[in-house]
PDB file of N, CA, C and O in Angstrom:
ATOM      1  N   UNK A   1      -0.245  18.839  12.372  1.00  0.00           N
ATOM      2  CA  UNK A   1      -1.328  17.902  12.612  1.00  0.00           C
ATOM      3  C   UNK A   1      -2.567  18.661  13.096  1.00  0.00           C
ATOM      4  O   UNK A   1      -2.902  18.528  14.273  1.00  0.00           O
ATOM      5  N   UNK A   2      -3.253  19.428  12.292  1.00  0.00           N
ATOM      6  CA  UNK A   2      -4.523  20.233  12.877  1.00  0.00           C
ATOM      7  C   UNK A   2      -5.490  19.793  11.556  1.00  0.00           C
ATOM      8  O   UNK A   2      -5.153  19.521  10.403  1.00  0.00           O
ATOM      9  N   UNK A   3      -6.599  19.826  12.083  1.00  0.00           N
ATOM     10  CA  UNK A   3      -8.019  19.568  11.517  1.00  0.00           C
ATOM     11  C   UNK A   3      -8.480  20.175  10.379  1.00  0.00           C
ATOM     12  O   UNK A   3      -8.841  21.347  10.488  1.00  0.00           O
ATOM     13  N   UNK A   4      -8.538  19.720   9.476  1.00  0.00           N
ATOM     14  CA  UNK A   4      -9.082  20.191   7.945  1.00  0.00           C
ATOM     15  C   UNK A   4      -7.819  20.410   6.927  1.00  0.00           C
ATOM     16  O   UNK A   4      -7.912  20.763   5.752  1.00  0.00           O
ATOM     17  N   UNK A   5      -6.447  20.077   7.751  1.00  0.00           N
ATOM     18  CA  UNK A   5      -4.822  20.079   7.343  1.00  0.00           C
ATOM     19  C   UNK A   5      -4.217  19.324   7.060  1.00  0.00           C
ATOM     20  O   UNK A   5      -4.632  18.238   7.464  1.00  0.00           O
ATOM     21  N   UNK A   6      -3.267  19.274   6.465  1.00  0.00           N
ATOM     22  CA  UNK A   6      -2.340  18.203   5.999  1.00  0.00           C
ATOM     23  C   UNK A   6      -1.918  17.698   7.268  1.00  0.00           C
ATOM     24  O   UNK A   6      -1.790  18.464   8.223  1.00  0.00           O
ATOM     25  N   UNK A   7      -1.692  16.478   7.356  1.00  0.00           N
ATOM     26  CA  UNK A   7      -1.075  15.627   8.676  1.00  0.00           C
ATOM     27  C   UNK A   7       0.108  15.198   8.753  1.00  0.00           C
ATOM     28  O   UNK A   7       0.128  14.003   8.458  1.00  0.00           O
ATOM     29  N   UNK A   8       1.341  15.693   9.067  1.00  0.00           N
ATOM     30  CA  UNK A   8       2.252  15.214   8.262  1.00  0.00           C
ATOM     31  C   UNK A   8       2.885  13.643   9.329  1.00  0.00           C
ATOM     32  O   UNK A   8       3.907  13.036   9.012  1.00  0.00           O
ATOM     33  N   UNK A   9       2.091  13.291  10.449  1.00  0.00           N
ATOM     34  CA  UNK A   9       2.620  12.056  11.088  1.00  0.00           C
ATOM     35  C   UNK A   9       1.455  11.270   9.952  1.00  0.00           C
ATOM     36  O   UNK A   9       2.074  10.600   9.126  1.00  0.00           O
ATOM     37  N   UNK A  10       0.355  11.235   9.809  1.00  0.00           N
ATOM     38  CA  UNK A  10      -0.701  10.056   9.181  1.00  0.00           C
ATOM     39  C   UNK A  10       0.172  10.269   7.587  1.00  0.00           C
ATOM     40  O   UNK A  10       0.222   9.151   7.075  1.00  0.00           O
ATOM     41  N   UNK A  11       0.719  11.108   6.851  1.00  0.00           N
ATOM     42  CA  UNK A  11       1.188  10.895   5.663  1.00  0.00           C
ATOM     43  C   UNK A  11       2.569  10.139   5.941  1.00  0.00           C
ATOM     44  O   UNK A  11       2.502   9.118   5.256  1.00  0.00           O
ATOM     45  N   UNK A  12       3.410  10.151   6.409  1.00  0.00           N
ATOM     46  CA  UNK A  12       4.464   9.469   6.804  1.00  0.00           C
ATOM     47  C   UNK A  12       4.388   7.730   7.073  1.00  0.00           C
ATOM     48  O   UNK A  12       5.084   6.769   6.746  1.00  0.00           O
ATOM     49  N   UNK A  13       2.920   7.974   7.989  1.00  0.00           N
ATOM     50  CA  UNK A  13       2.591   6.306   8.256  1.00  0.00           C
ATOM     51  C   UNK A  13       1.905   5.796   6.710  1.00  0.00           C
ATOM     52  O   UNK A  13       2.365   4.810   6.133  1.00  0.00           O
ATOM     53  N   UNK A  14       0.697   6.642   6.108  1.00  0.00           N
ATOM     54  CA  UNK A  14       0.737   6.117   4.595  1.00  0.00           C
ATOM     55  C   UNK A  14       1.555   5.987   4.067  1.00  0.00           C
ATOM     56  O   UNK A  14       1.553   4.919   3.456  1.00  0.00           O
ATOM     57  N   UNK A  15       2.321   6.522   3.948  1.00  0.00           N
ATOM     58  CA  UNK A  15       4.003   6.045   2.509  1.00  0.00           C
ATOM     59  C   UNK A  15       4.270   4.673   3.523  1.00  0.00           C
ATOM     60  O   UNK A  15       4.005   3.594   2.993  1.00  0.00           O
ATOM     61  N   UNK A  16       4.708   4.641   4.750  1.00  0.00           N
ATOM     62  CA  UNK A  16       5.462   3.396   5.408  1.00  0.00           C
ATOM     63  C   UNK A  16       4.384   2.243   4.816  1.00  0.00           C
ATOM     64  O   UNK A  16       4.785   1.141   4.443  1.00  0.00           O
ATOM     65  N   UNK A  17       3.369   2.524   4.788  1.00  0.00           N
ATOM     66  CA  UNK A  17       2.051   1.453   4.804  1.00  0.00           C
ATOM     67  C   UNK A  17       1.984   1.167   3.360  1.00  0.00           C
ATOM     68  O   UNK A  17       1.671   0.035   2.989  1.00  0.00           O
ATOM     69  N   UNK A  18       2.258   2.114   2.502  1.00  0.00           N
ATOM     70  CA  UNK A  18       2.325   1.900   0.567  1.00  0.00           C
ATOM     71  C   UNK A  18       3.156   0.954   0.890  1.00  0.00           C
ATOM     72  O   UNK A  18       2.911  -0.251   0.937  1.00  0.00           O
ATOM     73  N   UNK A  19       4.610   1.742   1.222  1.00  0.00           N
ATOM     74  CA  UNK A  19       6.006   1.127   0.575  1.00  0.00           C
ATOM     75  C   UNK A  19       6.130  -0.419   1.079  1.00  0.00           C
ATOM     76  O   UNK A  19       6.777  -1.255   0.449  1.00  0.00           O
ATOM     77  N   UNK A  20       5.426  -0.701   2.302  1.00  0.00           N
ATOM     78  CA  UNK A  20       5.127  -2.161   2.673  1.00  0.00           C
ATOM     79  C   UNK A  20       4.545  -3.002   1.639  1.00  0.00           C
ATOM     80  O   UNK A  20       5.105  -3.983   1.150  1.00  0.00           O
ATOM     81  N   UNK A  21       3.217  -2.499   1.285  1.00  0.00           N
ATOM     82  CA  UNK A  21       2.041  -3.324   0.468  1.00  0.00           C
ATOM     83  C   UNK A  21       2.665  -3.858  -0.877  1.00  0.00           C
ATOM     84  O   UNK A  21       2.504  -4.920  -1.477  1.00  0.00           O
ATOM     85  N   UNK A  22       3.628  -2.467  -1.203  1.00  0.00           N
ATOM     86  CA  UNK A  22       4.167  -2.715  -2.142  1.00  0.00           C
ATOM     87  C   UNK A  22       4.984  -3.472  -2.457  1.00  0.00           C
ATOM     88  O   UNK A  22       4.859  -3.974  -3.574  1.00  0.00           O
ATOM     89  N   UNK A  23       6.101  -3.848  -1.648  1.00  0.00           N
ATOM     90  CA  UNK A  23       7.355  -4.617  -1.799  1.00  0.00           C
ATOM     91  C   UNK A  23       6.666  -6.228  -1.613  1.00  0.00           C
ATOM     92  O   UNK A  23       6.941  -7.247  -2.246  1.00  0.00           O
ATOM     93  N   UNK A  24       5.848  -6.060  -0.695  1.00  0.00           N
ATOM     94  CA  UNK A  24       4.818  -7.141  -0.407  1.00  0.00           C
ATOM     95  C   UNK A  24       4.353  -8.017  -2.187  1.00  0.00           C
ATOM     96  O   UNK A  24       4.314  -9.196  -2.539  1.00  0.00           O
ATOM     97  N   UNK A  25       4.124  -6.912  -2.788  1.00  0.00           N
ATOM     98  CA  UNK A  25       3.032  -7.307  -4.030  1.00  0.00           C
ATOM     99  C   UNK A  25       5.089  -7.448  -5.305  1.00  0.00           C
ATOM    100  O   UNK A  25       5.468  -8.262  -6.146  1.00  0.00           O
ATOM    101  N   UNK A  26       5.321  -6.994  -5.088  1.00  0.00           N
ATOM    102  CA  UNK A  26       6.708  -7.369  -5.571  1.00  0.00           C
ATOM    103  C   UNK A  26       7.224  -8.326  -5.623  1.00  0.00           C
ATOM    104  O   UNK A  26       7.829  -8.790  -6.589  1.00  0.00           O
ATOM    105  N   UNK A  27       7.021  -8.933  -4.249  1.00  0.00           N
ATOM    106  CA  UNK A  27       7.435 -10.279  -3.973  1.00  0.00           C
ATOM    107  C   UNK A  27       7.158 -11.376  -4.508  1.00  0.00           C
ATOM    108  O   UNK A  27       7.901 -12.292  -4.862  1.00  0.00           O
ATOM    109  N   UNK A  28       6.156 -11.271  -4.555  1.00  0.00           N
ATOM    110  CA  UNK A  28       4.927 -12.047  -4.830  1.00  0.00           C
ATOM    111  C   UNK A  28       5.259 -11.861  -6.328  1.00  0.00           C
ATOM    112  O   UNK A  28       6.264 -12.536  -6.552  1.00  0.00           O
ATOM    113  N   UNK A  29       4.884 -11.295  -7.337  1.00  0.00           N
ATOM    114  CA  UNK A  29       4.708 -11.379  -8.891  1.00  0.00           C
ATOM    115  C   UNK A  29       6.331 -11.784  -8.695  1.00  0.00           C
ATOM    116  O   UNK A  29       6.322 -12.924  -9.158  1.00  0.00           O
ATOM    117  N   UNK A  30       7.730 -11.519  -8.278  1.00  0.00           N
ATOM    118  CA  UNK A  30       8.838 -12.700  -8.686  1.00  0.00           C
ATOM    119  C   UNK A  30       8.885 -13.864  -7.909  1.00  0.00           C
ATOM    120  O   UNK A  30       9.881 -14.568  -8.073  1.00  0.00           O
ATOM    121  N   UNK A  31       8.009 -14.246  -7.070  1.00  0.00           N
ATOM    122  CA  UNK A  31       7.873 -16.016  -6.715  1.00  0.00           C
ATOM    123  C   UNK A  31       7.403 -15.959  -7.735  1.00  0.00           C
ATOM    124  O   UNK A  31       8.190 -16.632  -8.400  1.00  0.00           O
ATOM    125  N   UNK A  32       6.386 -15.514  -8.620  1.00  0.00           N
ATOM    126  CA  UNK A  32       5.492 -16.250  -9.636  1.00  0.00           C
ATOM    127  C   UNK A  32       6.413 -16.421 -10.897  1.00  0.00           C
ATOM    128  O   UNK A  32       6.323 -17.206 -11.841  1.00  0.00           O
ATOM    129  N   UNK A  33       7.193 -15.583 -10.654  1.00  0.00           N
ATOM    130  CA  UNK A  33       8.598 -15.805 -12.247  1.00  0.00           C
ATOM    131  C   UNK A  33       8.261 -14.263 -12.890  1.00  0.00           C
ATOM    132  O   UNK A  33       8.853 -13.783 -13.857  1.00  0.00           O
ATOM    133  N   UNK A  34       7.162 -13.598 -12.116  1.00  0.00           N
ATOM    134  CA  UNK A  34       6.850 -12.114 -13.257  1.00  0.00           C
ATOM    135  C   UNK A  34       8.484 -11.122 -12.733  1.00  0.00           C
ATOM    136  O   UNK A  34       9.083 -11.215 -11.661  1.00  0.00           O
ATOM    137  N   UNK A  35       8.818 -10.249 -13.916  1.00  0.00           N
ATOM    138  CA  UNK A  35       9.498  -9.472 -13.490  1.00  0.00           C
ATOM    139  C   UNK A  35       9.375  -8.226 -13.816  1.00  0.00           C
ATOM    140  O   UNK A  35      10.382  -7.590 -14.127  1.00  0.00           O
ATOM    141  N   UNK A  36       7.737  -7.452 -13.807  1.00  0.00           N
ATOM    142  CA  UNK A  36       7.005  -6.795 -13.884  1.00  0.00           C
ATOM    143  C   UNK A  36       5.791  -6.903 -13.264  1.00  0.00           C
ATOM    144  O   UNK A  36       5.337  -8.025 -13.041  1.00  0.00           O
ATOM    145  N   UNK A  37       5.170  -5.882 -12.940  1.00  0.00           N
ATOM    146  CA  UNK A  37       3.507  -5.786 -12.497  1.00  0.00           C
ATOM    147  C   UNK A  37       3.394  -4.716 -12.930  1.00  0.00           C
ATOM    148  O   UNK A  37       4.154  -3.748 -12.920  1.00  0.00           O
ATOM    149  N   UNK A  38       1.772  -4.976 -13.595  1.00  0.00           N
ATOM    150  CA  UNK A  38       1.029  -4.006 -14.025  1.00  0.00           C
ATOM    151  C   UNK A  38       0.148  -4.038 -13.687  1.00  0.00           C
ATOM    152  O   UNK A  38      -0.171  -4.870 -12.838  1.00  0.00           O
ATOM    153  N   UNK A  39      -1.086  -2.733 -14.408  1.00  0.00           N
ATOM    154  CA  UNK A  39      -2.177  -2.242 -13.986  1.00  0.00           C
ATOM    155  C   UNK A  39      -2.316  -2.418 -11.988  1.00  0.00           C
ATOM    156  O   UNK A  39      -3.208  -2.998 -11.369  1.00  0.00           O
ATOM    157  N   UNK A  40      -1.049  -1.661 -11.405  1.00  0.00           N
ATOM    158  CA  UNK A  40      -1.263  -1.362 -10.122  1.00  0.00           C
ATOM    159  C   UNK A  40      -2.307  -0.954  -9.720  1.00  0.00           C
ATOM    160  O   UNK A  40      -2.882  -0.247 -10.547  1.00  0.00           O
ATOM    161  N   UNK A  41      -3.104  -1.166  -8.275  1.00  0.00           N
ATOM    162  CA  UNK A  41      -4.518  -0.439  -8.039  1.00  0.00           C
ATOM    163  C   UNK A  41      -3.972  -0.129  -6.289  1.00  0.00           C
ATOM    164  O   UNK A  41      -3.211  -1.011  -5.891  1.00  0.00           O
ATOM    165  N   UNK A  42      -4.149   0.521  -5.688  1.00  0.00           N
ATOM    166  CA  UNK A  42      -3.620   1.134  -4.738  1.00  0.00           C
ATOM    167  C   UNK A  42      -5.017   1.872  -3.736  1.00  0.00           C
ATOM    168  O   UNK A  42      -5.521   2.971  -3.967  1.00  0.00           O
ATOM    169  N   UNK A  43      -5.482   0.774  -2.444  1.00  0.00           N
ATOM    170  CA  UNK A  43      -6.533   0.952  -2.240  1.00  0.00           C
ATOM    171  C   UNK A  43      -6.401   1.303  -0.299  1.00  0.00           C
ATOM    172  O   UNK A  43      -6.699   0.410   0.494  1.00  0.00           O
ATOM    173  N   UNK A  44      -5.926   2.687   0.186  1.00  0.00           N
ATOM    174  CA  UNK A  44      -6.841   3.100   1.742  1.00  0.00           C
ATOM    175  C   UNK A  44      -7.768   3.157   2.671  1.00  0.00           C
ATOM    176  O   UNK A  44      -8.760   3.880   2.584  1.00  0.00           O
ATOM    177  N   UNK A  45      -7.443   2.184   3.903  1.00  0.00           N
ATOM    178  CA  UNK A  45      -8.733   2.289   4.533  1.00  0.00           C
ATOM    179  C   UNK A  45      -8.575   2.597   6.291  1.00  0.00           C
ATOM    180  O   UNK A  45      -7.860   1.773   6.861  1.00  0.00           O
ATOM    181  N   UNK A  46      -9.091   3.541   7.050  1.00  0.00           N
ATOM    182  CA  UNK A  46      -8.737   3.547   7.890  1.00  0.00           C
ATOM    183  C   UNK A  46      -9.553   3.226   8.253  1.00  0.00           C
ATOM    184  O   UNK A  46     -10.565   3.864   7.962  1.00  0.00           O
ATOM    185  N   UNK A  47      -9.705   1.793   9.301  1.00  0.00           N
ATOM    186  CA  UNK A  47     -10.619   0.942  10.291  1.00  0.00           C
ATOM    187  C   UNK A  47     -10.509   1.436  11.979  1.00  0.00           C
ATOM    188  O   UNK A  47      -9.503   1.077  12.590  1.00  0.00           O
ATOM    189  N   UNK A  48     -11.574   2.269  12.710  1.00  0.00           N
ATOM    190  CA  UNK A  48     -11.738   2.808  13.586  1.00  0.00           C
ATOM    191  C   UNK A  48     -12.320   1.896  14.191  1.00  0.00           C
ATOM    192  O   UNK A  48     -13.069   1.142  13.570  1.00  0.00           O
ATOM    193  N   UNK A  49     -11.996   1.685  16.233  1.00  0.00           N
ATOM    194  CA  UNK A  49     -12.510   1.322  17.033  1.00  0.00           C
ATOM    195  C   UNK A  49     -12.129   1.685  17.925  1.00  0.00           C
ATOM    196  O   UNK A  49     -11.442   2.701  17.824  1.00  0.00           O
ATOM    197  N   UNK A  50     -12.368   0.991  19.556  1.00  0.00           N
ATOM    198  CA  UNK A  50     -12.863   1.796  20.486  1.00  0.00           C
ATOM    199  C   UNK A  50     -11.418   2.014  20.803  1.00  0.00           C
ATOM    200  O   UNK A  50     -11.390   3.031  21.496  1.00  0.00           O
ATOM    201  N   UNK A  51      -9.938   1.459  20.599  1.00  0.00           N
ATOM    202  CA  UNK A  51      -8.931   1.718  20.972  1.00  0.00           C
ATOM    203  C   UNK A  51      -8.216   2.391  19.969  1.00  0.00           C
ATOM    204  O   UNK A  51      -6.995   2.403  20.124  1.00  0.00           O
ATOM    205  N   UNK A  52      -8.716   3.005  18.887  1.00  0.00           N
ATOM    206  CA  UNK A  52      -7.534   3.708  18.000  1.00  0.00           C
ATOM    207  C   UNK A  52      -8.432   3.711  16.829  1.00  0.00           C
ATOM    208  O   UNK A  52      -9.653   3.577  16.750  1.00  0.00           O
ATOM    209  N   UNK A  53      -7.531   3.897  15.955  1.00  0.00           N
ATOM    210  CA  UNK A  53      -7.705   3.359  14.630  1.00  0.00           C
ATOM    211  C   UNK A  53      -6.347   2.889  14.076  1.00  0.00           C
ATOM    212  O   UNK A  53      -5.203   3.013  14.513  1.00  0.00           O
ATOM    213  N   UNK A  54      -6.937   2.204  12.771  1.00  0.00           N
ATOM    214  CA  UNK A  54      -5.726   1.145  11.659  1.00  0.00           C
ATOM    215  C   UNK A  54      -6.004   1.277  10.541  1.00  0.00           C
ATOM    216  O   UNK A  54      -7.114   1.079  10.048  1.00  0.00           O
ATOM    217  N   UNK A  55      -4.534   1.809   9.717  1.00  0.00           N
ATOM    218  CA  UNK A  55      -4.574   2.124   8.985  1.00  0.00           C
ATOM    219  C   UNK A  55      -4.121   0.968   7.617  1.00  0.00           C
ATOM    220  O   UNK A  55      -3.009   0.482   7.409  1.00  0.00           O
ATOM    221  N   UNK A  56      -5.427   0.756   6.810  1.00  0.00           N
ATOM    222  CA  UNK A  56      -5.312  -0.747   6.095  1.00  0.00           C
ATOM    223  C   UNK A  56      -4.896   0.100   4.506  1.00  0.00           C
ATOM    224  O   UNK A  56      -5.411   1.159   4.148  1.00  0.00           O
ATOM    225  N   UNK A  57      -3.870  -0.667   3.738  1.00  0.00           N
ATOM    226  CA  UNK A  57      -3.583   0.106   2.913  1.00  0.00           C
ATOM    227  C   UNK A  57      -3.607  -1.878   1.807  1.00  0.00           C
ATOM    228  O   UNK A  57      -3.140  -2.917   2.273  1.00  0.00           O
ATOM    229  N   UNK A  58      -4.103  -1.775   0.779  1.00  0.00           N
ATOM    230  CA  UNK A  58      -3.991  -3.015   0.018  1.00  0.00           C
ATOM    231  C   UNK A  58      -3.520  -2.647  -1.303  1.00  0.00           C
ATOM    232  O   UNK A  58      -3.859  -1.594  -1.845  1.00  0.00           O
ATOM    233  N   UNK A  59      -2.800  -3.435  -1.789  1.00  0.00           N
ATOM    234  CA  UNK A  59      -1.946  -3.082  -3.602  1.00  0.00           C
ATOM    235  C   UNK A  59      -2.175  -4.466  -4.047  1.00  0.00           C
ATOM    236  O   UNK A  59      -2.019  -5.515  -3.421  1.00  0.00           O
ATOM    237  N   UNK A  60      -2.624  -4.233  -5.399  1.00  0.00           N
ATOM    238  CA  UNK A  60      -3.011  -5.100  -6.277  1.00  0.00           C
ATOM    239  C   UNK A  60      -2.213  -5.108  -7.797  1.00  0.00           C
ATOM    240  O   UNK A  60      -1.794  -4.040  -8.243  1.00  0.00           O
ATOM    241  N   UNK A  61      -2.089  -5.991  -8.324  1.00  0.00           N
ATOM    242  CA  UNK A  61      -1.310  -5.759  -9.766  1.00  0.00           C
ATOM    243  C   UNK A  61      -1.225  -6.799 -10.658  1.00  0.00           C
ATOM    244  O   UNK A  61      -1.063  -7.681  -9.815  1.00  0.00           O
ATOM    245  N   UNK A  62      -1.205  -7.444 -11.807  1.00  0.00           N
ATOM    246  CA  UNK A  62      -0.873  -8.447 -12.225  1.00  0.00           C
ATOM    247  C   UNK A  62       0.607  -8.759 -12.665  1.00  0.00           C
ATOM    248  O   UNK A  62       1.020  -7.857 -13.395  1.00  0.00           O
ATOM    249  N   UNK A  63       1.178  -9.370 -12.533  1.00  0.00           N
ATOM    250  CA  UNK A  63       2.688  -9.898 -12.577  1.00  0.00           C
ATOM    251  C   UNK A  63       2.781 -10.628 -13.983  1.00  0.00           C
ATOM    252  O   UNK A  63       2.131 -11.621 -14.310  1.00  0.00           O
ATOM    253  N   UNK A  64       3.909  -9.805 -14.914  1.00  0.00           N
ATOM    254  CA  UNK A  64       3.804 -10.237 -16.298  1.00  0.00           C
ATOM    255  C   UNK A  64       5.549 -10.617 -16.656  1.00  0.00           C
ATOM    256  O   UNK A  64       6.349 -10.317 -15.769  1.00  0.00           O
ATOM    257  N   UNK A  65       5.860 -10.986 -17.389  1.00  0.00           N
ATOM    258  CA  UNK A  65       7.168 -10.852 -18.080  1.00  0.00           C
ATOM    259  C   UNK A  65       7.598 -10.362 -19.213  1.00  0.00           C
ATOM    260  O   UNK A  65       7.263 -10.848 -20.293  1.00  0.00           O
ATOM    261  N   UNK A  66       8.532  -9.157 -19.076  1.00  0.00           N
ATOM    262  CA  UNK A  66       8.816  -7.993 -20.288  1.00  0.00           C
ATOM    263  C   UNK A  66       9.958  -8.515 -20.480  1.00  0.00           C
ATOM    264  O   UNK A  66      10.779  -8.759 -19.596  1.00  0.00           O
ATOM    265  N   UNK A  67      10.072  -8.704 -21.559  1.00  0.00           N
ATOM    266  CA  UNK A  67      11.355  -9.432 -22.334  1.00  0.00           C
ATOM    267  C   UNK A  67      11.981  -8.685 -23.065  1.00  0.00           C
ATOM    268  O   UNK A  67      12.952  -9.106 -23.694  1.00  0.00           O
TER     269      UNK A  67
END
């Protein structure tokens, strides 16, 4: 964890924060009946304030059915 370096605690919390968004957006396209998503978009944001920062991670996709 040093400056201008790979981080390996903030990469650990990104994958936890993907693999969330993701299963999240999974969910979601099979309530809808899809049992596929495509054109994934996979979007990072870390929101800083006076107590920390938060790390906002959002996944997007459309939910289709491959037959």
């Amino acid at each position: 964890d040093i400056i201008g370096g790979r981080s390996a605690a903030y990469e650990k919390e990104l994958k936890k924060a993907k693999d969330i968004a993701t299963q999240e957006m999974i969910a979601q396209a099979q309530s809808l009946g899809g049992n596929a998503v495509i054109a994934v978009d996979i979007d990072y944001e870390t929101i800083s304030s006076g107590s920390g920062n938060m790390l906002m991670v959002a996944v997007s996709g459309t939910a289709v059915v491959v037959e």
